[in-house]
Structure formats: structure tokens, C-alpha cells
Biopython code that builds the backbone (N, CA, C, O; Angstrom):
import numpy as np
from Bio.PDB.StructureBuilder import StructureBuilder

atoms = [
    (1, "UNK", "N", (25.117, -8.744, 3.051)),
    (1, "UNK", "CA", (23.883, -9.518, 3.136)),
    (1, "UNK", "C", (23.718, -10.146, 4.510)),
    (1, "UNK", "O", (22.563, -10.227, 4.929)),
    (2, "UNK", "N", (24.608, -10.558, 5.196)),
    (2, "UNK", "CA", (24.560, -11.454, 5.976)),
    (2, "UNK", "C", (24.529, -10.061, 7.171)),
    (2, "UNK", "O", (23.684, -10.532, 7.933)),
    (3, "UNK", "N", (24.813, -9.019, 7.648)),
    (3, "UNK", "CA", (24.122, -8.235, 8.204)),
    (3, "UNK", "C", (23.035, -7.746, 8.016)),
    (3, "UNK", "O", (22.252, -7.499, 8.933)),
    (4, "UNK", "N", (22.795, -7.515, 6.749)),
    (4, "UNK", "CA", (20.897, -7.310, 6.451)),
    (4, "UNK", "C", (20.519, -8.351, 7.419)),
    (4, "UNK", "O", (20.033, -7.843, 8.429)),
    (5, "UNK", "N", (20.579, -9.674, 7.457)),
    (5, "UNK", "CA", (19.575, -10.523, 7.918)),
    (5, "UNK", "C", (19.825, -10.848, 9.056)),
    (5, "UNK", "O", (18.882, -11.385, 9.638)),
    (6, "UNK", "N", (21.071, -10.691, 9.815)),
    (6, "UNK", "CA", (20.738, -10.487, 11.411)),
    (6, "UNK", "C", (20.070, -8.997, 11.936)),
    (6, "UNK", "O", (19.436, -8.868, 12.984)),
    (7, "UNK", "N", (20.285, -8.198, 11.220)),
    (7, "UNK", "CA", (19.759, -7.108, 11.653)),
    (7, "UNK", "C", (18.303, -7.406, 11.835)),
    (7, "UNK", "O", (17.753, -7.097, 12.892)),
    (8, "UNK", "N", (17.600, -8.032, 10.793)),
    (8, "UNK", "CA", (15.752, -8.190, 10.570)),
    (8, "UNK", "C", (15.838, -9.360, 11.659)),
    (8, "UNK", "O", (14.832, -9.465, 12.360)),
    (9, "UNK", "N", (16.509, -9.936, 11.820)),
    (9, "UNK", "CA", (16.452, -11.601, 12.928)),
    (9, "UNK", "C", (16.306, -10.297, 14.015)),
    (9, "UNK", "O", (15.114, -10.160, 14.294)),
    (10, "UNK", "N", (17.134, -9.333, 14.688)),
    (10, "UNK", "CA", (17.355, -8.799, 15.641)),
    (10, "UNK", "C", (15.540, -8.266, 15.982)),
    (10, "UNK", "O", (14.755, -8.438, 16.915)),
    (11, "UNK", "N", (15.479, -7.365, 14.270)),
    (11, "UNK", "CA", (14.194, -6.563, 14.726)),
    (11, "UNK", "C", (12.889, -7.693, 15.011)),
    (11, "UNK", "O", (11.895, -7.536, 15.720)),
    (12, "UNK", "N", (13.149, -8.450, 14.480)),
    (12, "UNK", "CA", (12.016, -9.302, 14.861)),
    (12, "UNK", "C", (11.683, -9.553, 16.052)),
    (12, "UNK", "O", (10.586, -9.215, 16.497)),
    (13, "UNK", "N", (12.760, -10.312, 16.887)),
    (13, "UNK", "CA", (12.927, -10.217, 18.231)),
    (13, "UNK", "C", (12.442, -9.274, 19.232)),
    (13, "UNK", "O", (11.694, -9.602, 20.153)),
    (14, "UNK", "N", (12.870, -8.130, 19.036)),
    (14, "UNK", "CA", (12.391, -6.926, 19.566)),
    (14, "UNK", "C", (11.020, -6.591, 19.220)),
    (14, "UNK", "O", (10.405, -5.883, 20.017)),
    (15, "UNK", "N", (10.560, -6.905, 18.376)),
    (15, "UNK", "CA", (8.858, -6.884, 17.674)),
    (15, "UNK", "C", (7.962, -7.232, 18.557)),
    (15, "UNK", "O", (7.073, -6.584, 19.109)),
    (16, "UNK", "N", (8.435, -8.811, 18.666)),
    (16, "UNK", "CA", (8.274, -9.974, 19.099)),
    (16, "UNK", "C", (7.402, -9.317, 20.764)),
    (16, "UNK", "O", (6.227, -9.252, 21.127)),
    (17, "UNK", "N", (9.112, -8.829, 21.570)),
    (17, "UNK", "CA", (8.935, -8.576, 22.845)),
    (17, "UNK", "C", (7.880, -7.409, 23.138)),
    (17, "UNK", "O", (7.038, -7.409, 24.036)),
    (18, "UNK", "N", (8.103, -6.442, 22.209)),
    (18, "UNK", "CA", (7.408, -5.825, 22.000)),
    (18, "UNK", "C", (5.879, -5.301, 22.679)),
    (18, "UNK", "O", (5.432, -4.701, 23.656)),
    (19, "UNK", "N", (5.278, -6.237, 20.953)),
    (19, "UNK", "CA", (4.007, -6.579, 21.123)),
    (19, "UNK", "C", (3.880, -7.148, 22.436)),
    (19, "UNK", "O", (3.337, -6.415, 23.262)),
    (20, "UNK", "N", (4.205, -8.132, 22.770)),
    (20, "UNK", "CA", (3.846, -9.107, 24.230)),
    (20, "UNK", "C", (3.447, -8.488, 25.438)),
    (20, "UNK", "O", (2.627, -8.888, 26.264)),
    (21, "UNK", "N", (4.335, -7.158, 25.432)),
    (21, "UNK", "CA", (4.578, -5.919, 26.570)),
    (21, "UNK", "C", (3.194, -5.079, 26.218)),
    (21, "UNK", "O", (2.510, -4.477, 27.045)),
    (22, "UNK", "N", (3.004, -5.154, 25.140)),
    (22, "UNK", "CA", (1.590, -4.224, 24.331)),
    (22, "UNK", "C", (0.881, -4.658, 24.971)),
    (22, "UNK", "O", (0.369, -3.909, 25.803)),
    (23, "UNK", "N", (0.356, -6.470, 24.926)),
    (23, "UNK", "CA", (-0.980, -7.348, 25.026)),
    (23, "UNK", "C", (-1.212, -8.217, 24.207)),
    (23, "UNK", "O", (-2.170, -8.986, 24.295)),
    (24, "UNK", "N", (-0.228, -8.224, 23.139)),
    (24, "UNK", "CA", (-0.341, -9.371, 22.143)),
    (24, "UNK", "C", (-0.462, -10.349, 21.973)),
    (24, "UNK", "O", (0.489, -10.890, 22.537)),
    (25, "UNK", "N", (-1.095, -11.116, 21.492)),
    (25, "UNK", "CA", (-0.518, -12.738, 21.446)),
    (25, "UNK", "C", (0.193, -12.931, 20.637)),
    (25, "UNK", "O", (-0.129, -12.513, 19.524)),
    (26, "UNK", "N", (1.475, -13.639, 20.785)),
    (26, "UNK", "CA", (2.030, -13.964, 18.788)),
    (26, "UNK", "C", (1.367, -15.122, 18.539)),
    (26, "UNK", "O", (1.414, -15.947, 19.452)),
    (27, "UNK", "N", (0.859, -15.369, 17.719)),
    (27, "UNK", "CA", (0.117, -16.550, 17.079)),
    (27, "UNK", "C", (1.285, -17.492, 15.937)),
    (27, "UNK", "O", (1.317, -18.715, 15.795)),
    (28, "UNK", "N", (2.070, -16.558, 15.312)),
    (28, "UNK", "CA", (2.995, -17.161, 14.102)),
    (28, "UNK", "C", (4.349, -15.868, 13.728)),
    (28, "UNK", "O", (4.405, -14.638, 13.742)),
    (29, "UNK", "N", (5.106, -16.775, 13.478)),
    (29, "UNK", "CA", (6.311, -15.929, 13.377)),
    (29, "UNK", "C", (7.102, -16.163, 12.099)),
    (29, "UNK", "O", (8.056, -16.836, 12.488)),
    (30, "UNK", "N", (7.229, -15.988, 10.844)),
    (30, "UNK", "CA", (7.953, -15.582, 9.979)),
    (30, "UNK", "C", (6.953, -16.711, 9.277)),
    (30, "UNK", "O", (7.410, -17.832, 9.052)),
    (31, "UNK", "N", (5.465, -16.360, 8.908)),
    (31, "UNK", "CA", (4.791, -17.250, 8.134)),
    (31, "UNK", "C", (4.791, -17.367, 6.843)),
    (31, "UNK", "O", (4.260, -16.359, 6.377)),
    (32, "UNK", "N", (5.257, -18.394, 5.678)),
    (32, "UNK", "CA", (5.432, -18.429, 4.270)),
    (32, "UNK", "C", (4.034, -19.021, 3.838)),
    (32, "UNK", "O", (3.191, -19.736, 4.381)),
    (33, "UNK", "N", (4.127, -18.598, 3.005)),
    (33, "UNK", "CA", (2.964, -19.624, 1.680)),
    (33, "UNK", "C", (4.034, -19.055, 0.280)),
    (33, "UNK", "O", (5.148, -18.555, 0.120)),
    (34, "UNK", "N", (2.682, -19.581, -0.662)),
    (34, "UNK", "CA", (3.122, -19.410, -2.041)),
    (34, "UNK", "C", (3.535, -17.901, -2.591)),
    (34, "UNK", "O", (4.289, -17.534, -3.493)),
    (35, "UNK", "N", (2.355, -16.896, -1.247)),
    (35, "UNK", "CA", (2.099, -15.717, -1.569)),
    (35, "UNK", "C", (3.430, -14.705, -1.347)),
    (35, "UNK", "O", (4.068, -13.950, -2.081)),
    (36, "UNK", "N", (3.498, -15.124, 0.144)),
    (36, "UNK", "CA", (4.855, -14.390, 0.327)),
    (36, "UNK", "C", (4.776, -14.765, 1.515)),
    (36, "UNK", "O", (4.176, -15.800, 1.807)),
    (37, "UNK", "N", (5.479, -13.844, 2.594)),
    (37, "UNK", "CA", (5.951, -13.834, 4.127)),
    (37, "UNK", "C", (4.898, -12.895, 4.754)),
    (37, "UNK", "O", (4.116, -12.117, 4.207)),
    (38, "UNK", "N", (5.112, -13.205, 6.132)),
    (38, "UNK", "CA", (4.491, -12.217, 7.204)),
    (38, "UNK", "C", (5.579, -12.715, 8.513)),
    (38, "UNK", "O", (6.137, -13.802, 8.663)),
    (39, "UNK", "N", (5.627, -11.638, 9.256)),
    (39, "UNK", "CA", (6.841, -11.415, 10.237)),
    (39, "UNK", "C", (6.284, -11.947, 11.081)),
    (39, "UNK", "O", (6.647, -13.012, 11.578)),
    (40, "UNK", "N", (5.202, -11.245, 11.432)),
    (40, "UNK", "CA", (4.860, -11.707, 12.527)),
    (40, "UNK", "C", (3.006, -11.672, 12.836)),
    (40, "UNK", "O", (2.481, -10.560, 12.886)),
    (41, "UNK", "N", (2.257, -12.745, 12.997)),
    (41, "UNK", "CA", (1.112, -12.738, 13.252)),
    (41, "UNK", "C", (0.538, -13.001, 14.709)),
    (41, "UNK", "O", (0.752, -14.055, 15.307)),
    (42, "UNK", "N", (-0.407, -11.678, 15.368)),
    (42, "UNK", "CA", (-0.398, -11.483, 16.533)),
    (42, "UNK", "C", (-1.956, -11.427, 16.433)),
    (42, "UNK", "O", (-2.590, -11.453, 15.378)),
    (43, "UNK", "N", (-2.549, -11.336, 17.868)),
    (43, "UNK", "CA", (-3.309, -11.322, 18.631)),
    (43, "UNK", "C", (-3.480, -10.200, 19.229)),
    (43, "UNK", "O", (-2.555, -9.965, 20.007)),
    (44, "UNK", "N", (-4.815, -8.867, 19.169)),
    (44, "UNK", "CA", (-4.845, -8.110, 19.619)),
    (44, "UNK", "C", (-6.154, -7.569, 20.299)),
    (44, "UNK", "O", (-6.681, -6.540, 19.875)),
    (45, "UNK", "N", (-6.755, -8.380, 21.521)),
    (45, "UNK", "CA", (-8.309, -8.356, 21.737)),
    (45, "UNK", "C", (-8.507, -9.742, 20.466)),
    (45, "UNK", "O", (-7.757, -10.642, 20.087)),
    (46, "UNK", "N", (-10.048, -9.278, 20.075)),
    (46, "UNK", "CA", (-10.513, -10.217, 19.047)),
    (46, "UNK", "C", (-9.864, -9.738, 17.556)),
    (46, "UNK", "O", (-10.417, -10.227, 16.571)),
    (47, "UNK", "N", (-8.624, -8.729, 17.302)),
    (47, "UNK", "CA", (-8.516, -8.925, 16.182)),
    (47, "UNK", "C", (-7.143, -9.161, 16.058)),
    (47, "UNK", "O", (-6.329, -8.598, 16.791)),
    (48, "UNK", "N", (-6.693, -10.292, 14.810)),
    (48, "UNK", "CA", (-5.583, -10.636, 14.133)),
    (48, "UNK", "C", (-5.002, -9.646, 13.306)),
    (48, "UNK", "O", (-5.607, -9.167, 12.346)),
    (49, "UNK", "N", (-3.666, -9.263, 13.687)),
    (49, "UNK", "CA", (-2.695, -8.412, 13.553)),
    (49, "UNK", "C", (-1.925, -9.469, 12.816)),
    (49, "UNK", "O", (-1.462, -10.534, 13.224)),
    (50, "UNK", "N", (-1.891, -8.562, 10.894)),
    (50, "UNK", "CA", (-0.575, -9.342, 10.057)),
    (50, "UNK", "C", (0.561, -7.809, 10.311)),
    (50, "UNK", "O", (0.413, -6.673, 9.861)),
    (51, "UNK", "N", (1.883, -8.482, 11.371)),
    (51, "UNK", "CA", (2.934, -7.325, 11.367)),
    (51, "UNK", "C", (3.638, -7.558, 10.300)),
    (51, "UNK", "O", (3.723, -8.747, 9.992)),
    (52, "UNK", "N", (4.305, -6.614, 9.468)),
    (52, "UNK", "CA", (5.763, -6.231, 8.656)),
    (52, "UNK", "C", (6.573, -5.607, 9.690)),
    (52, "UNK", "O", (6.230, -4.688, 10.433)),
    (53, "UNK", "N", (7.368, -6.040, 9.660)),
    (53, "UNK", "CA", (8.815, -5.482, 10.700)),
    (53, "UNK", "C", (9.330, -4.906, 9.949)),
    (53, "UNK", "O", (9.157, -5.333, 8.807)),
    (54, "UNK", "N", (10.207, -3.689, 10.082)),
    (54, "UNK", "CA", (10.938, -2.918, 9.553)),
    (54, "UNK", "C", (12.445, -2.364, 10.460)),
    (54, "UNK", "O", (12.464, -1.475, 11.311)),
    (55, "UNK", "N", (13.579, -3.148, 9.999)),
    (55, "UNK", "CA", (14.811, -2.413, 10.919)),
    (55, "UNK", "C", (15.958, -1.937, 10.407)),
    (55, "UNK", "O", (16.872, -2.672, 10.033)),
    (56, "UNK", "N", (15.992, -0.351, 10.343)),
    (56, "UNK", "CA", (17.080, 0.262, 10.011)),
    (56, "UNK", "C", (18.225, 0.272, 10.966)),
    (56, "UNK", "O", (18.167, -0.022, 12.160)),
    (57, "UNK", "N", (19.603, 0.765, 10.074)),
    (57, "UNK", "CA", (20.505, 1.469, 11.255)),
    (57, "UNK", "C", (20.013, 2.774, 11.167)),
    (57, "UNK", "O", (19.165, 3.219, 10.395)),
    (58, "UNK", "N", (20.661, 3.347, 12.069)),
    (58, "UNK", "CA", (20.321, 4.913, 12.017)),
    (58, "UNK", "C", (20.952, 6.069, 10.882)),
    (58, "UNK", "O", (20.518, 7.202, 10.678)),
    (59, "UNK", "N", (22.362, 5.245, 10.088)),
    (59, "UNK", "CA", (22.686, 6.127, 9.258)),
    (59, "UNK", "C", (21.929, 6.176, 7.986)),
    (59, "UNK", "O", (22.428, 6.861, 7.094)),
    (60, "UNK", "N", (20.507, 5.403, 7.681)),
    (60, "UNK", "CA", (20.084, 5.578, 6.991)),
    (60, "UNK", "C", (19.289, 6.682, 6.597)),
    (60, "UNK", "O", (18.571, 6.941, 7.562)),
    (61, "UNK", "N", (19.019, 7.586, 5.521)),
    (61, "UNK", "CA", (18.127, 7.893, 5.867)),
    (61, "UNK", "C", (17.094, 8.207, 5.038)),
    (61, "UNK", "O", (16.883, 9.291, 4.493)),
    (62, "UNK", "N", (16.377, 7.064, 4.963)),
    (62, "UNK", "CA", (14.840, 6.650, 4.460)),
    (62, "UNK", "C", (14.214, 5.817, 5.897)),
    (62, "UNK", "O", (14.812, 4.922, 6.496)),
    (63, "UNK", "N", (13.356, 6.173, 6.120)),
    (63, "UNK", "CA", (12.766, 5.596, 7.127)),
    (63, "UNK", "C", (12.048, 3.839, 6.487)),
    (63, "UNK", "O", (11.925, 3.456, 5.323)),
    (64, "UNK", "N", (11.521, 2.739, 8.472)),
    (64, "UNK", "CA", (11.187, 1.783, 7.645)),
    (64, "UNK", "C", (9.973, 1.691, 6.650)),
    (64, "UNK", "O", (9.770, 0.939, 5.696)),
    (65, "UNK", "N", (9.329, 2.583, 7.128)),
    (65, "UNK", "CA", (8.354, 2.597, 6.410)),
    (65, "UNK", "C", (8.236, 3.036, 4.875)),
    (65, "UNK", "O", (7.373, 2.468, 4.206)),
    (66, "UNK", "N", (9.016, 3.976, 4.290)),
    (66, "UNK", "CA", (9.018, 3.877, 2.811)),
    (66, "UNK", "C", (9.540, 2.531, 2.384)),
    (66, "UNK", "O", (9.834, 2.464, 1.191)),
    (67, "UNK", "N", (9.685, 1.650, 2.970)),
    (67, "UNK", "CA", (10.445, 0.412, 1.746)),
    (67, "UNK", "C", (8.792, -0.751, 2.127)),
    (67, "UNK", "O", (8.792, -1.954, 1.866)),
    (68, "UNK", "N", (8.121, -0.347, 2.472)),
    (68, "UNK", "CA", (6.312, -0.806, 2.097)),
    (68, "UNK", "C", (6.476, -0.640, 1.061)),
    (68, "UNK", "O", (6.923, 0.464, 1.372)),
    (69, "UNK", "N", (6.576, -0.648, -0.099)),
    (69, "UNK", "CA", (5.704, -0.169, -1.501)),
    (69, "UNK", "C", (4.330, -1.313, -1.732)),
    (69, "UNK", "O", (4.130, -2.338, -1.081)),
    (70, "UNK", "N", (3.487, -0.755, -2.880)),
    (70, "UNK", "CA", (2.498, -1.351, -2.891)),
    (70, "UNK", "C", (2.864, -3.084, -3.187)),
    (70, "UNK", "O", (2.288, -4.106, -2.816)),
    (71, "UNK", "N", (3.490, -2.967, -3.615)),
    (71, "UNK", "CA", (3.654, -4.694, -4.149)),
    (71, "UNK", "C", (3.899, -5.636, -2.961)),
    (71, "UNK", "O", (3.369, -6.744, -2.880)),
    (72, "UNK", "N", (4.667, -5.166, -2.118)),
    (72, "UNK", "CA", (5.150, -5.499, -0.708)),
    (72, "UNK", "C", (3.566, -5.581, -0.230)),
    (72, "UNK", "O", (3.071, -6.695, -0.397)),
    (73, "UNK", "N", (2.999, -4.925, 0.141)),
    (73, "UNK", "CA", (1.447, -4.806, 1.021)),
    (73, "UNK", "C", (0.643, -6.048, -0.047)),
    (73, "UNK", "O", (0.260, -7.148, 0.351)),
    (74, "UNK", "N", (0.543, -5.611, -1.231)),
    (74, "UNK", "CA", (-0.001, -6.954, -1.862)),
    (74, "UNK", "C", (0.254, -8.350, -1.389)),
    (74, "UNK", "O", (-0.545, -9.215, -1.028)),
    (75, "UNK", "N", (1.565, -8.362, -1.479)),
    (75, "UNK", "CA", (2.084, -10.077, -1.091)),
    (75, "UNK", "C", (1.279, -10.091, 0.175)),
    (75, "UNK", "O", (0.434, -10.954, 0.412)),
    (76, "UNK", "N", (1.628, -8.921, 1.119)),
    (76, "UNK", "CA", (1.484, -9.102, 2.617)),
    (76, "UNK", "C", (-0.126, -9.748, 2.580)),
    (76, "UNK", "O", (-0.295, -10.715, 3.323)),
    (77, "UNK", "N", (-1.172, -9.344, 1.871)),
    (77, "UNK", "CA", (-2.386, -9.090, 2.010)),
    (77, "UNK", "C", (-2.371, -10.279, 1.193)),
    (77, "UNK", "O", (-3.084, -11.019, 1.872)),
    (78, "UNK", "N", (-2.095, -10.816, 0.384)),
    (78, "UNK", "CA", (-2.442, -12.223, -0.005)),
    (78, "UNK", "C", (-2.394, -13.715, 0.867)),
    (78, "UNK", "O", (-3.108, -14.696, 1.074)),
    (79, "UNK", "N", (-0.888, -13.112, 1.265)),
    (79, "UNK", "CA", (-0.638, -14.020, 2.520)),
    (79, "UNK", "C", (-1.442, -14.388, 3.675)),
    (79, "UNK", "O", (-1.536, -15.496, 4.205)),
    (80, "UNK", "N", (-1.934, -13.432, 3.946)),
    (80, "UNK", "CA", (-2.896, -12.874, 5.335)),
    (80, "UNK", "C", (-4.222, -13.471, 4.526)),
    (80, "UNK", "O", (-4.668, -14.305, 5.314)),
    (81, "UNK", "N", (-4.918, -13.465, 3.565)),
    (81, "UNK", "CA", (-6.150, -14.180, 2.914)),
    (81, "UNK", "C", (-5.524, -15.898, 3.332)),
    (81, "UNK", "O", (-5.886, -16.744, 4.149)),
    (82, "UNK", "N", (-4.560, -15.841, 2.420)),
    (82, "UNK", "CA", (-4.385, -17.616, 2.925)),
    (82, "UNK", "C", (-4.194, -17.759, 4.338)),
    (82, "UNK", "O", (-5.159, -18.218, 4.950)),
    (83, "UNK", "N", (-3.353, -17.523, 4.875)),
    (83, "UNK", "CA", (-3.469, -18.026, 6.347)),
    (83, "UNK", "C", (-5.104, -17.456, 6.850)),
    (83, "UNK", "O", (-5.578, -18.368, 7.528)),
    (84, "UNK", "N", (-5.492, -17.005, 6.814)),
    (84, "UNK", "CA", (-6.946, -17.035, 7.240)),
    (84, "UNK", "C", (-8.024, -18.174, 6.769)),
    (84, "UNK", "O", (-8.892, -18.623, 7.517)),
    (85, "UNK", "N", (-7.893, -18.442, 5.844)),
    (85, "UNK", "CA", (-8.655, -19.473, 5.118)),
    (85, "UNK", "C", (-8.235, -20.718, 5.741)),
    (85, "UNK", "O", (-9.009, -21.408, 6.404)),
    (86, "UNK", "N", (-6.760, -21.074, 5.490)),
    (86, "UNK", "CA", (-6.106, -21.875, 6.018)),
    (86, "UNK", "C", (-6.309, -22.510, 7.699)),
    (86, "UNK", "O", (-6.322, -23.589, 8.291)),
    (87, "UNK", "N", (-6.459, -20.963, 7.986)),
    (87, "UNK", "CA", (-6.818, -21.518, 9.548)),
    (87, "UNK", "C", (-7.914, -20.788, 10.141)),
    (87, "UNK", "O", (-7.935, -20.161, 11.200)),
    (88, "UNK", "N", (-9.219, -21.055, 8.910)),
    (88, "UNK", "CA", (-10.080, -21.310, 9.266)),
    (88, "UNK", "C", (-10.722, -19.842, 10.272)),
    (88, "UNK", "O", (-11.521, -19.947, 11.202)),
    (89, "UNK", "N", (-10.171, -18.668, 9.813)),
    (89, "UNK", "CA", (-10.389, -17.926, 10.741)),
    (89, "UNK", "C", (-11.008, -16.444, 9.849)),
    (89, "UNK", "O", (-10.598, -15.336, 10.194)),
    (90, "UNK", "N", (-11.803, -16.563, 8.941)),
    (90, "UNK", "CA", (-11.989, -15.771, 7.674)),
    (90, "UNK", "C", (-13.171, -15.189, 8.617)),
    (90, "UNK", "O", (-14.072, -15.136, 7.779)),
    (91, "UNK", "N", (-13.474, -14.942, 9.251)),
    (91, "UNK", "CA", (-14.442, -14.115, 10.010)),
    (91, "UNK", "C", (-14.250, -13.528, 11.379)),
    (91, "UNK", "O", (-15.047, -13.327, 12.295)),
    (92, "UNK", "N", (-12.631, -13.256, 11.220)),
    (92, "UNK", "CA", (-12.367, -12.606, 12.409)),
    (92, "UNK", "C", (-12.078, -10.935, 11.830)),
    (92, "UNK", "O", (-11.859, -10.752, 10.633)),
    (93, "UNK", "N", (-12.097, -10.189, 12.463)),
    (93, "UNK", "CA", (-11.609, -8.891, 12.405)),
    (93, "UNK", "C", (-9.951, -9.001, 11.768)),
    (93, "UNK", "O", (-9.329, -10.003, 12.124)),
    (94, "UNK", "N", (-9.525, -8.413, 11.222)),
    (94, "UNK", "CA", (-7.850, -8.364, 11.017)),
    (94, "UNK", "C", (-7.594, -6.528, 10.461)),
    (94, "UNK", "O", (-8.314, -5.638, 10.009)),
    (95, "UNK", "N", (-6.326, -6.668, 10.783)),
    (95, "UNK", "CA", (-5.743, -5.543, 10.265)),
    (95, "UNK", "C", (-4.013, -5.796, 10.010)),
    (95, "UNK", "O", (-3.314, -6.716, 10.436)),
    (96, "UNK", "N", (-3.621, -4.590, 9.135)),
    (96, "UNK", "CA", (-2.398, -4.769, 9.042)),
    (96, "UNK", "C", (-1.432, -3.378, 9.638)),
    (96, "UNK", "O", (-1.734, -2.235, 9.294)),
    (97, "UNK", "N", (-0.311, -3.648, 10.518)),
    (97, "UNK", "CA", (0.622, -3.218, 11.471)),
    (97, "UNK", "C", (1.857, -2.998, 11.034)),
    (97, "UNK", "O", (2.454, -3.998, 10.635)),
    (98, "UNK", "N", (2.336, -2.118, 10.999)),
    (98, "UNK", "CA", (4.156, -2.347, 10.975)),
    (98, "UNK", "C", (4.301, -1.506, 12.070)),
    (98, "UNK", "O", (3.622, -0.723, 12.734)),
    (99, "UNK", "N", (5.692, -2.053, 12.008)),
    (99, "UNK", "CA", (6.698, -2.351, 13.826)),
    (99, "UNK", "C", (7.943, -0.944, 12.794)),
    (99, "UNK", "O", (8.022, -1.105, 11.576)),
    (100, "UNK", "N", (8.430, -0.221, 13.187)),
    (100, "UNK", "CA", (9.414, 0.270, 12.500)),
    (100, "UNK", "C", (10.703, 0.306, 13.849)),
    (100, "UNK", "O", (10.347, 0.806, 14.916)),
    (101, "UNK", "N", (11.797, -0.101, 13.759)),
    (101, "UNK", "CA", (12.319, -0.218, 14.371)),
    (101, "UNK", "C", (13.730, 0.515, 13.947)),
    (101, "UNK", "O", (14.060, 0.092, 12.838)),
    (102, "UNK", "N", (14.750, 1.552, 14.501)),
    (102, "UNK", "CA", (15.864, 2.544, 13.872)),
    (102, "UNK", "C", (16.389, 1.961, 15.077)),
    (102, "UNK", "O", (15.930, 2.102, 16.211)),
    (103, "UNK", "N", (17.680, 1.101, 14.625)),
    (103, "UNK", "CA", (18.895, 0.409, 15.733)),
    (103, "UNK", "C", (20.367, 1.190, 15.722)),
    (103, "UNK", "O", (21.201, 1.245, 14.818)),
    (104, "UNK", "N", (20.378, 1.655, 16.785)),
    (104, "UNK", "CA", (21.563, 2.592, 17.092)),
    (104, "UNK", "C", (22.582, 1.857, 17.928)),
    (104, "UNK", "O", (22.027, 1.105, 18.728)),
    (105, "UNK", "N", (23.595, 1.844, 17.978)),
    (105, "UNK", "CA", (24.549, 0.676, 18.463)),
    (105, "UNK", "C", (24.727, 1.495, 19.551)),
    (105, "UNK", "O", (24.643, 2.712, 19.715)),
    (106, "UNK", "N", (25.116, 0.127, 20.588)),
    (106, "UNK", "CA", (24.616, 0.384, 21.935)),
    (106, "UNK", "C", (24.282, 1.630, 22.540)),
    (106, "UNK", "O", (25.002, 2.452, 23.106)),
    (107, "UNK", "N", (22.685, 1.614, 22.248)),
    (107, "UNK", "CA", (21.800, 2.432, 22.791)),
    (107, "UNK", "C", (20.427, 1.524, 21.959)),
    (107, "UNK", "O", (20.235, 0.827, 20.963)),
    (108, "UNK", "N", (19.676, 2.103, 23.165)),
    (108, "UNK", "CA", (18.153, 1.024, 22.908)),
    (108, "UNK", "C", (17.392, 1.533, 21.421)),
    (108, "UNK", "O", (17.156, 2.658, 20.979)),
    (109, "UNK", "N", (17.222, 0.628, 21.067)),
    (109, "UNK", "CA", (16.335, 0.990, 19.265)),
    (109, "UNK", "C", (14.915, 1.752, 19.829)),
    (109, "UNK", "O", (14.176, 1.632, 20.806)),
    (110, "UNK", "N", (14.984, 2.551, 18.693)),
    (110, "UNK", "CA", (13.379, 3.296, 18.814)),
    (110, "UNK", "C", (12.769, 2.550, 18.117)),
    (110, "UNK", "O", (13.205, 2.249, 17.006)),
    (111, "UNK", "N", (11.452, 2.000, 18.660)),
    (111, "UNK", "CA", (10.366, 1.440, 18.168)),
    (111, "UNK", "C", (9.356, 2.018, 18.314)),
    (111, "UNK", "O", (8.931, 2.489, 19.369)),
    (112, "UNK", "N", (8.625, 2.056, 16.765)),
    (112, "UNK", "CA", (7.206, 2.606, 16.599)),
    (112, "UNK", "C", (6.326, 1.463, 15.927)),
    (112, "UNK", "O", (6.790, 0.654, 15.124)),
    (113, "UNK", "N", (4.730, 1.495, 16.436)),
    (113, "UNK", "CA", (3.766, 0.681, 16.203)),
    (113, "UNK", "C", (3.065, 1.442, 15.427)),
    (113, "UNK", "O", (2.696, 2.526, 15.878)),
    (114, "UNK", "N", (2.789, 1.144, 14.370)),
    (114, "UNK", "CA", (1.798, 1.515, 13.143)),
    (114, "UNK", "C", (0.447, 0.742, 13.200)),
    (114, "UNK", "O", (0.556, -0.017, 12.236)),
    (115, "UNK", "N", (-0.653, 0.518, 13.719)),
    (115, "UNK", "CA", (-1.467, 0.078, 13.586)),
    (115, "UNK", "C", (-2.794, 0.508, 12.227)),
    (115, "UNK", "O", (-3.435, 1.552, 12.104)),
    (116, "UNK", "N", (-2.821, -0.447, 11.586)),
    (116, "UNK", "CA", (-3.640, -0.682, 10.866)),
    (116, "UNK", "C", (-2.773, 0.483, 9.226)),
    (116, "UNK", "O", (-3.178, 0.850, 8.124)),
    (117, "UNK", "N", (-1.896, 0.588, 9.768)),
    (117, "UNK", "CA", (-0.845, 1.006, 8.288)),
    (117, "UNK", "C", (-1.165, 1.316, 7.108)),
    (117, "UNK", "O", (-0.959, 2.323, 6.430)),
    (118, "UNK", "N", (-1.994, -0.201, 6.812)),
    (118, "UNK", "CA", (-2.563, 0.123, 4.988)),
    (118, "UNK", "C", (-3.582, -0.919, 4.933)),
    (118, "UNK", "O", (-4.237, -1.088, 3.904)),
]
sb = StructureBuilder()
sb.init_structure("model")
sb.init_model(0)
sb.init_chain("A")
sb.init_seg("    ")
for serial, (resi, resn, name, xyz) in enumerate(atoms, 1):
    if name == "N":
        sb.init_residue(resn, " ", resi, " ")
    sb.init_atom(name, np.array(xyz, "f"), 0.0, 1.0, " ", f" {name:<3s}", serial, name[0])
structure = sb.get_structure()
């Protein structure tokens, strides 16, 4: 367990830098409500980007993106209604992003940007 969650601390980070290198703004970083989590909430032009981060090792092999299932995107998309409401921003453009990130020990992680995902 306690490598699961430096590993996602790691991918986040790298998300993080990421996006920034993209054009991003991060606006919020590991945002809770009642609904669930969001990794990371960015800035992209005029539209708000809700990211899911995703970070494997490489001996896996299911990629990050099958562990989305629908219930996962639900929370995500509930979350993303409240923080919008919340902050007052229910008339901006948004979409939803995942970051998939496959970490290979020492050697640089492949990162892929999924824009607008689901």
C-alpha cells in the first residue's frame, strides 16, 4: 500500500510539471468534496481541465487507463459539478483529461495526455 501511494504522489508531480510545460494553469491539486477526488484541476486557454492521473510500473500489464471504469468518471464528474458551483464558475467551458503515466525505474516515465477522455 504504502508504494501504491508514493507511486500516485510521484505521478502527480510529474502531471503537475507536466501540464505547466503544456500551458496549464493548476488551479487545485488533490480536490475532495463529499463526491469524491480530482487530481488535479487545471487551466487550459478559457477551459477548466478536471485531470485523473494514472501511474503504473511497467510490469503491469493493464494500462492507466482501463482502471477509469464508469463509476470512477461518475465520482470524477460529480466532483467537477461541485467545485464549479462552489467556485462559482458553472459557465465556463470544462472538460475531462487523464495524464497516464508507465514509471520505469531509472529511466524517464512515459507520459500521455488524454484530453477530453470521457
Amino acid at each position: 500500500m504504502f508504494w501504491k501511494k508514493l507511486l500516485g504522489i510521484f505521478g502527480e508531480d510529474i502531471a503537475s510539471d507536466f501540464l505547466k510545460k503544456q500551458g496549464f494553469k493548476i488551479l487545485k491539486r488533490n480536490y475532495r468534496c463529499k463526491f469524491g477526488e480530482i487530481d488535479i484541476i487545471a487551466k487550459e486557454k478559457d477551459v477548466i481541465s478536471f485531470v485523473e492521473v494514472k501511474t503504473v510500473a511497467t510490469n503491469k500489464t493493464e494500462t492507466p487507463f482501463d482502471t477509469i471504469d464508469l463509476r470512477k468518471r461518475k465520482h470524477i464528474q460529480q466532483t467537477a459539478s461541485f467545485y464549479l458551483n462552489k467556485e462559482k464558475k458553472q459557465n465556463l467551458t470544462c472538460r475531462f483529461d487523464v495524464i497516464s503515466i508507465r514509471y520505469k525505474e531509472d529511466k524517464e516515465p512515459e507520459i500521455e495526455l488524454i484530453r477530453d477522455a470521457f
